[in-house]
N, CA, C and O of each residue as an XYZ file, in Angstrom:
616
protein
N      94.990     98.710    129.864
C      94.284     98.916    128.617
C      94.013     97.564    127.984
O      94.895     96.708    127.904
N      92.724     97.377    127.517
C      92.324     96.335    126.883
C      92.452     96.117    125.390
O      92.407     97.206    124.817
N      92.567     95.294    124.713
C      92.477     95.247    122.686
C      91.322     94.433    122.859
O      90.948     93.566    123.648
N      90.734     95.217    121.491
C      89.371     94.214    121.621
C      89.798     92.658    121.753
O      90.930     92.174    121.772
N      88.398     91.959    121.846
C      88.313     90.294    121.800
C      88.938     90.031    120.288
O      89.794     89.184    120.032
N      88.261     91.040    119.240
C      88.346     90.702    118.047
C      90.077     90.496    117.657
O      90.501     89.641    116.880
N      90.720     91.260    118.226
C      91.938     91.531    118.041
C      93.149     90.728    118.363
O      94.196     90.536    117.745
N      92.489     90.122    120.044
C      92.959     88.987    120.560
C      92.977     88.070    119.927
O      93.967     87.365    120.120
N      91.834     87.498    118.730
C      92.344     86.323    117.726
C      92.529     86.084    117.165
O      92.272     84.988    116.667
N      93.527     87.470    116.535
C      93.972     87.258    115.437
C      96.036     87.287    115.879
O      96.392     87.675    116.992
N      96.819     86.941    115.083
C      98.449     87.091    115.473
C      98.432     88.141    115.804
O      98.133     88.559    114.685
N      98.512     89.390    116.625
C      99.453     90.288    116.513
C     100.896     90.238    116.184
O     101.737     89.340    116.238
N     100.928     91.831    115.726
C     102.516     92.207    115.386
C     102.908     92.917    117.207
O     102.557     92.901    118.387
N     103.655     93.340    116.450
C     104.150     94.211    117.718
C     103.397     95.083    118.418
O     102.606     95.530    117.587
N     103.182     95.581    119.452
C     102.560     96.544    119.756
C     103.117     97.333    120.839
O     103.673     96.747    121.768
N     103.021     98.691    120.820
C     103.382     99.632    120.890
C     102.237    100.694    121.711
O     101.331    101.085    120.976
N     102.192    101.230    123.269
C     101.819    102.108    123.779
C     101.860    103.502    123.465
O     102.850    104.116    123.863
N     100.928    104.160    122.790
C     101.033    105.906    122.485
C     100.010    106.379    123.248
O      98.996    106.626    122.597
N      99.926    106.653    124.811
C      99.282    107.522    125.521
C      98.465    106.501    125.837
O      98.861    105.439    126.316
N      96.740    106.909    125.461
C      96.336    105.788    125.941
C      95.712    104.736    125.093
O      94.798    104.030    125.520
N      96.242    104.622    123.802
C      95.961    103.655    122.861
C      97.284    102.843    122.491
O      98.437    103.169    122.775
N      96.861    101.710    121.791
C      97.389    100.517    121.961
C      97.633    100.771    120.409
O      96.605    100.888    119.743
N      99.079    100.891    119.611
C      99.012    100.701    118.507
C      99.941     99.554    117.867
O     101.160     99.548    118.036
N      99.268     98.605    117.133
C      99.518     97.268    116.794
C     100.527     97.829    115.339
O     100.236     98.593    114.418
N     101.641     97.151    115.613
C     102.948     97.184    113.819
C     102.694     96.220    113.731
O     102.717     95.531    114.751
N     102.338     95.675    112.556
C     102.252     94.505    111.860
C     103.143     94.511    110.603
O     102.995     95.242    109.624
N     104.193     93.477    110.813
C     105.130     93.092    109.420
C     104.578     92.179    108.559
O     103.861     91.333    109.094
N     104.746     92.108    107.117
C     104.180     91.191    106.571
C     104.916     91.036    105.339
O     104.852     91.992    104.567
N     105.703     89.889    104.939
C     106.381     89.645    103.243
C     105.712     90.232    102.127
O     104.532     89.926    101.955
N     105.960     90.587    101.774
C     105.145     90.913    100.223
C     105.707     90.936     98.888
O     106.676     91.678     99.055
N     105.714     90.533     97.453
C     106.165     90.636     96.454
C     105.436     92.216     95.721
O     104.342     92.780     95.721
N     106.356     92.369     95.339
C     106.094     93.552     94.174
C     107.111     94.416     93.253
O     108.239     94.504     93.738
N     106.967     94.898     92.337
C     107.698     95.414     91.606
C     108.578     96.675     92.300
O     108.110     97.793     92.520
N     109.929     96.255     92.589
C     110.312     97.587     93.464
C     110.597     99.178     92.569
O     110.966    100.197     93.153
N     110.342     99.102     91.109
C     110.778     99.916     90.292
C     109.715    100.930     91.050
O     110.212    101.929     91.571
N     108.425    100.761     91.139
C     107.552    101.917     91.792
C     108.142    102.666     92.946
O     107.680    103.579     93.631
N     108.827    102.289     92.965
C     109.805    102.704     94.288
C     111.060    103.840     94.031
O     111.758    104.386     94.885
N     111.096    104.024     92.264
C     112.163    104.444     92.220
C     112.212    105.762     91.489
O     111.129    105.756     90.903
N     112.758    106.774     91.204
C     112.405    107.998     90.773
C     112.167    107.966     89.778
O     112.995    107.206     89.274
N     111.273    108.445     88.768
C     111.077    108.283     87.261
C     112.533    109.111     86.337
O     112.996    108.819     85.235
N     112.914    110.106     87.226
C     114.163    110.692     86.679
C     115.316    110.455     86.599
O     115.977    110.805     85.622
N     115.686    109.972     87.356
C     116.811    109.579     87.361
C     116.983    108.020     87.538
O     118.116    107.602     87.295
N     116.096    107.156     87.899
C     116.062    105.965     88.222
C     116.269    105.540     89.535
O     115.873    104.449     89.945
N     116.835    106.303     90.168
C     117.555    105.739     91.511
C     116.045    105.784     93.127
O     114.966    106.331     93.355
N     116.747    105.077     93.613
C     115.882    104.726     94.677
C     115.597    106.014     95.714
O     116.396    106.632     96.417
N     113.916    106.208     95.510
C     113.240    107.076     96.202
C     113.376    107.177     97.598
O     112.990    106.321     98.394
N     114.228    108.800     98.031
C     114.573    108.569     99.562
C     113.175    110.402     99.746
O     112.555    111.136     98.977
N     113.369    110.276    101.082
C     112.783    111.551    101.265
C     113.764    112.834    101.173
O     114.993    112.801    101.228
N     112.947    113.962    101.020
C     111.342    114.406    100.956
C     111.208    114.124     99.261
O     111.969    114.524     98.380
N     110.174    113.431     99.151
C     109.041    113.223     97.525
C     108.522    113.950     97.185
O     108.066    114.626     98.107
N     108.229    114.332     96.122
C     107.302    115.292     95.782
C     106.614    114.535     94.804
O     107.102    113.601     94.168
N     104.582    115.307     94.636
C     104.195    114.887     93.616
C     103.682    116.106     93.068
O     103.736    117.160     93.702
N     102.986    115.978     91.458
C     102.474    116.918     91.043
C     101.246    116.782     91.409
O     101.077    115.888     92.239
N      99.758    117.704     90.886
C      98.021    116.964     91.023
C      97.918    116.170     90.513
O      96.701    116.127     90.329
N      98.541    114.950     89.831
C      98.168    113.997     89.151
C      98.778    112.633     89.851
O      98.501    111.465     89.578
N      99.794    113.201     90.944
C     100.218    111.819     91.784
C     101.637    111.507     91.230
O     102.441    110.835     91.876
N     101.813    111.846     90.431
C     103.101    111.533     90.083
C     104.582    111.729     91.187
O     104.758    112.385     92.214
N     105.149    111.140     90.670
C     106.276    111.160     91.752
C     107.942    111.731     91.615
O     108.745    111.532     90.703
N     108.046    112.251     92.470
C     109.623    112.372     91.790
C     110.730    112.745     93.509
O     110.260    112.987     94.621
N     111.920    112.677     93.201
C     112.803    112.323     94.379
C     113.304    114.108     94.043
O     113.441    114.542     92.899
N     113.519    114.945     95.317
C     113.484    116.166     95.721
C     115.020    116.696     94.977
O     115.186    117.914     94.912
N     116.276    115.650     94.350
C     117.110    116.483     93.923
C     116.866    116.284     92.867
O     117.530    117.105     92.233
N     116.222    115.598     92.090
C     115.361    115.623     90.310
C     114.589    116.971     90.431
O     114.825    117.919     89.681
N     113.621    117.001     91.453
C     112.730    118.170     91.403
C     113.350    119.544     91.128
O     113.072    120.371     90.259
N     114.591    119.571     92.451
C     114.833    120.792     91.707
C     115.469    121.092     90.440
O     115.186    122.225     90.052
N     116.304    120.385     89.604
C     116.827    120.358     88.481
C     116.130    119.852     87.294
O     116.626    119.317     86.303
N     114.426    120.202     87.651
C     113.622    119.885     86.463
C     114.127    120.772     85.244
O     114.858    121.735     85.473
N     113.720    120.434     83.881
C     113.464    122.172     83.475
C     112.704    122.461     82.783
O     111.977    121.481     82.622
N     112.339    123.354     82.151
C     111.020    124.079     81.645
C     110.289    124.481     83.288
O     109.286    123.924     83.736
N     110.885    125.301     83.817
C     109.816    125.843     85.089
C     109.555    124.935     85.864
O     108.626    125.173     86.637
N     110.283    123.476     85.985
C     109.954    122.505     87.017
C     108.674    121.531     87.009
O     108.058    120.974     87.918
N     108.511    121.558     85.462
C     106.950    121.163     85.070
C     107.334    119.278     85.392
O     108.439    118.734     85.409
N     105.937    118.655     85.613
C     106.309    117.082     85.986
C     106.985    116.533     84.748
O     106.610    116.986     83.667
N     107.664    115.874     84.765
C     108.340    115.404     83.848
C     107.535    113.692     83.342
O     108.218    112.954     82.632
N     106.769    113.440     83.577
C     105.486    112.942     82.708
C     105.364    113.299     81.916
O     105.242    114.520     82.014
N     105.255    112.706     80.266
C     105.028    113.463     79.432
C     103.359    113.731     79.080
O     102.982    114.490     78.187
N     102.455    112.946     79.972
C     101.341    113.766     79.539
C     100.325    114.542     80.271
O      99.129    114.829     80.212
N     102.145    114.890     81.519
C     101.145    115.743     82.270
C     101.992    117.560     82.775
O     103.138    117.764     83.173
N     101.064    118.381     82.578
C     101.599    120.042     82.931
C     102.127    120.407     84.055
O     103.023    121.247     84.137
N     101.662    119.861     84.927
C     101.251    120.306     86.466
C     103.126    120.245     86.928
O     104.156    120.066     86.278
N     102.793    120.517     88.454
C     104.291    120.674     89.023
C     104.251    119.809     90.155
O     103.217    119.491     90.743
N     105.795    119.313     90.544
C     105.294    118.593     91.469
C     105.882    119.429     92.507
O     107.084    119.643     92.661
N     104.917    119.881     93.206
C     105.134    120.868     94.030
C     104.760    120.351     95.760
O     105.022    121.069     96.725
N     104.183    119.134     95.855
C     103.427    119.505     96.836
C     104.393    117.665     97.202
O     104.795    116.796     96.429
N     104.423    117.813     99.048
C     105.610    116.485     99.395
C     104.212    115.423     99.534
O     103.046    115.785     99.695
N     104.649    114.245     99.436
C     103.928    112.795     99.242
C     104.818    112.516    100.428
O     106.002    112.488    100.095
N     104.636    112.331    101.534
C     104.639    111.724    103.088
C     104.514    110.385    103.158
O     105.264    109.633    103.780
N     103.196    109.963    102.271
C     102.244    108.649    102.521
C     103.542    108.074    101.829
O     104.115    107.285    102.581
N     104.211    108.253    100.534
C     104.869    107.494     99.606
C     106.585    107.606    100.896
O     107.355    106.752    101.336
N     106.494    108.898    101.026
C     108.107    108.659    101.838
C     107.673    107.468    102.820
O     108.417    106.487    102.805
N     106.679    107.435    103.583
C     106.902    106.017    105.062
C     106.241    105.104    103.970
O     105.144    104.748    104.402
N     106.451    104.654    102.883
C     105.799    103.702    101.960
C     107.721    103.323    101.904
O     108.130    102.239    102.319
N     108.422    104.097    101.495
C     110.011    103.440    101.135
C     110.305    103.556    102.732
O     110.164    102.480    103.314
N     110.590    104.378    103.344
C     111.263    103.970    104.924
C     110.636    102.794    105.492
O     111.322    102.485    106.466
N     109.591    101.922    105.352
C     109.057    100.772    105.479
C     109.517     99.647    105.213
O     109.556     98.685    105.981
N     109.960     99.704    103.920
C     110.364     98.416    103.234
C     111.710     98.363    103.443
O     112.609     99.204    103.491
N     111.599     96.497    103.623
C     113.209     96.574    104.326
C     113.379     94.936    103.399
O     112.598     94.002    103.580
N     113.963     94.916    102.917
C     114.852     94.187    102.110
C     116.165     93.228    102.302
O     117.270     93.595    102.701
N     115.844     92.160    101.993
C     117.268     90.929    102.457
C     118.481     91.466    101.518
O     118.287     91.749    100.336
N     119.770     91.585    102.156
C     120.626     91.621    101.374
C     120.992     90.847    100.096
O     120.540     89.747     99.776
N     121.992     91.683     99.330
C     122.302     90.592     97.970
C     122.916     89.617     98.185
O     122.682     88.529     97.659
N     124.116     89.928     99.280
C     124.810     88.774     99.613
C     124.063     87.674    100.791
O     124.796     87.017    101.531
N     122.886     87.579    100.858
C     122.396     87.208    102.219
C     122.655     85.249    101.994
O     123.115     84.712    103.002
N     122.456     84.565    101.120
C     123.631     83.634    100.404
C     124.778     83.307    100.580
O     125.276     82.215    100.310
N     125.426     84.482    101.174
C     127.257     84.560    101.709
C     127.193     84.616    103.192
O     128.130     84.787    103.972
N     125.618     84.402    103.517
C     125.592     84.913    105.607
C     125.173     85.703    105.799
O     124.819     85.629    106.975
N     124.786     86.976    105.229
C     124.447     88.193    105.347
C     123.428     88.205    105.997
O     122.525     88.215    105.160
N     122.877     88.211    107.264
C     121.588     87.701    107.858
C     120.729     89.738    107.799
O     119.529     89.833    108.053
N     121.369     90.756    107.535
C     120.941     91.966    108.094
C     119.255     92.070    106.679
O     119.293     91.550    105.564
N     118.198     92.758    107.173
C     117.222     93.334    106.384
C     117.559     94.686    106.729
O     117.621     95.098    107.887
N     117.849     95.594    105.354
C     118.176     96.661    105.218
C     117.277     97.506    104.771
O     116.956     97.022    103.685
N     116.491     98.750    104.975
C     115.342     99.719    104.632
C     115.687     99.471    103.000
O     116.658     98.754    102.757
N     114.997     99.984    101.980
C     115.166     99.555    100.878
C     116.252    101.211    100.492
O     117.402    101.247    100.055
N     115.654    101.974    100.733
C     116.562    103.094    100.591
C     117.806    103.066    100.910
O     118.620    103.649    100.193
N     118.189    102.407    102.006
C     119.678    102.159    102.183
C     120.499    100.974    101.563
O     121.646    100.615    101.828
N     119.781    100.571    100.848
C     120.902     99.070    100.637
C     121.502     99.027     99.605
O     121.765     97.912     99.154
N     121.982    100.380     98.781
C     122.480    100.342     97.935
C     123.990    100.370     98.911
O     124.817     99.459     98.915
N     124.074    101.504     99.612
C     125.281    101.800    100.895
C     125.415    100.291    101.540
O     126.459     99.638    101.513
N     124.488     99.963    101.976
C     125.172     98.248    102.805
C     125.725     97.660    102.229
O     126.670     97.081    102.766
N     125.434     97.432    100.614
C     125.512     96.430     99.639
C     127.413     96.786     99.655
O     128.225     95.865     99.742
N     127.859     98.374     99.544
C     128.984     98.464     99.024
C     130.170     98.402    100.510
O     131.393     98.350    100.380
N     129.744     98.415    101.288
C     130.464     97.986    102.704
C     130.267     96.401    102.894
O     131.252     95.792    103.310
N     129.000     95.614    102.609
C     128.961     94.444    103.328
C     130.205     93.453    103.694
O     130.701     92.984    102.669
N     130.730     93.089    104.700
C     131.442     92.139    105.174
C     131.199     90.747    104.343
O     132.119     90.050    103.916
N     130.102     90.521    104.220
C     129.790     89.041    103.372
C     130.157     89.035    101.928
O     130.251     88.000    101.268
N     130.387     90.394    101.404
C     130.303     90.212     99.778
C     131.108     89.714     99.072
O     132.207     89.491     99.581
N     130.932     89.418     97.917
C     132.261     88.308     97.516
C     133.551     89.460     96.875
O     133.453     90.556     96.323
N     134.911     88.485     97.311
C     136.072     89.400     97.349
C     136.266     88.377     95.693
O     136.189     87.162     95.513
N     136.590     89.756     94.517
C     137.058     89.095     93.575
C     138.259     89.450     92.873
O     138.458     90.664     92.880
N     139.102     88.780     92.282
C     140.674     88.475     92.100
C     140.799     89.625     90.956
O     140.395     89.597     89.793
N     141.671     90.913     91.850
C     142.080     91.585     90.449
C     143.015     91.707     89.368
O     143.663     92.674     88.969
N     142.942     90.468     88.967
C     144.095     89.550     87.977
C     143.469     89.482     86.533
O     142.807     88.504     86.186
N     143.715     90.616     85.657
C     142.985     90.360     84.375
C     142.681     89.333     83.796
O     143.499     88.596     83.246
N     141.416     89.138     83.842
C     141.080     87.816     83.095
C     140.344     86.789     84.047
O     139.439     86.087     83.595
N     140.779     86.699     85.497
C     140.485     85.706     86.030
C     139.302     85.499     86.796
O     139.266     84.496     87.509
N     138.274     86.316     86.771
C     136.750     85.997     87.398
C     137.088     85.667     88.700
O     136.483     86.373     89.507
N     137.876     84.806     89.234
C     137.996     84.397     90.516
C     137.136     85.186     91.585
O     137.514     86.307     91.925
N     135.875     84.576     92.177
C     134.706     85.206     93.500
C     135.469     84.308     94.438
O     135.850     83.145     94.300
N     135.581     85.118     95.374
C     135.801     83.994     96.550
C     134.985     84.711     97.782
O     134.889     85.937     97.845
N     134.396     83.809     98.774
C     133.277     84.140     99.669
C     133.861     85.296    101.192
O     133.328     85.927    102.105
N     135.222     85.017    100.682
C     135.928     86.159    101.910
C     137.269     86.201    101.783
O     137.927     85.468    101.044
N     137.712     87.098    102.535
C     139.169     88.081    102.435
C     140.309     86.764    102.195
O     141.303     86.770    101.469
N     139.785     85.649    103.079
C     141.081     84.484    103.710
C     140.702     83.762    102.430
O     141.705     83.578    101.741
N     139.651     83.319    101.911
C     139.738     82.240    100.094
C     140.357     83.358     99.445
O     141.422     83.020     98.928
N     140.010     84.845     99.250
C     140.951     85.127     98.131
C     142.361     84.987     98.592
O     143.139     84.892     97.643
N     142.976     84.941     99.877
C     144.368     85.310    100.014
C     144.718     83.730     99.316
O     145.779     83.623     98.700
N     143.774     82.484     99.436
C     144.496     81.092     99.823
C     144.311     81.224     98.157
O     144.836     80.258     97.602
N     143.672     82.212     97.180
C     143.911     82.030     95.785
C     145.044     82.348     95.484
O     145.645     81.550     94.765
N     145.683     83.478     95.863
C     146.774     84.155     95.254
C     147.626     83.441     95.964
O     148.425     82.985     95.146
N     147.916     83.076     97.053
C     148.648     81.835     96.864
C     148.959     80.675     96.245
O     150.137     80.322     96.298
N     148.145     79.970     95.643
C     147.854     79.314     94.464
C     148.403     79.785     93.227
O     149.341     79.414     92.522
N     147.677     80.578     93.171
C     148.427     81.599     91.779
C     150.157     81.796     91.578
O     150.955     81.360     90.749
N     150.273     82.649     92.737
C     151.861     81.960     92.841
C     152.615     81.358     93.146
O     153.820     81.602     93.211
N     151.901     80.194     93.462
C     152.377     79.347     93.964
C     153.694     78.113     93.375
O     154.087     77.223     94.130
């Protein structure tokens, strides 16, 4: 199978065989506000299945069901329901993949954006801090905090 000429000069991303077409993934950095990303109800980060109402609006499927007034969008200037799933918006968040918080401490992993609240609270890199009232003490791993509290009582 051939890609056009046109195609040939530009970088490809990855590409990927589906039968008998050639389909090109292309990654690309991007800045943007990740709040669009996040449920208007509850705040928290939009996982699937989405729902919108006719007006596009958005909302994350365990808000939906615990709307109330009849499940009406919770927009305030709009009636409608969000009844119907937004697909395009779910592979819009399973897409985006995000550098860790600790990525500063080593953390080399890019995590889907939906999951990195869970990585964030397991990560191996994150800073271990001293639970000694008062003392702020971050240290970058398990062995600086032990060589603190040694110190401490030292």
């Amino acid at each position: 199978m051939e890609i056009s000429s046109s195609l040939n000069k530009r970088k490809l991303g990855e590409a990927q065989h589906d039968g008998d077409r050639v389909v090109i993934k292309k990654r690309q950095s991007v800045s943007m506000d990740m709040e669009v990303l996040h449920c208007p109800v509850c705040f928290q980060i939009l996982r699937p299945p989405v729902f919108q109402c006719d007006l596009g609006h958005l909302v994350w499927s365990p808000c939906r069901d615990n709307l109330p007034a009849g499940g009406k969008c919770p927009s305030p200037s709009c009636s409608g329901t969000p009844s119907v799933r937004c697909v395009a918006m779910e592979r819009v968040v399973n897409s985006f993949e995000v550098a860790c918080a600790y990525a500063e401490h080593g953390c080399p992993d890019k995590i889907a954006y939906a999951n990195i609240t869970e990585h964030e609270k397991t990560c191996p890199h994150a800073p271990c801090f001293c639970p000694e009232p008062g003392c702020g003490f971050a240290a970058a791993s398990a062995a600086a905090l032990a060589d603190h509290f040694i110190y401490l009582l030292g």
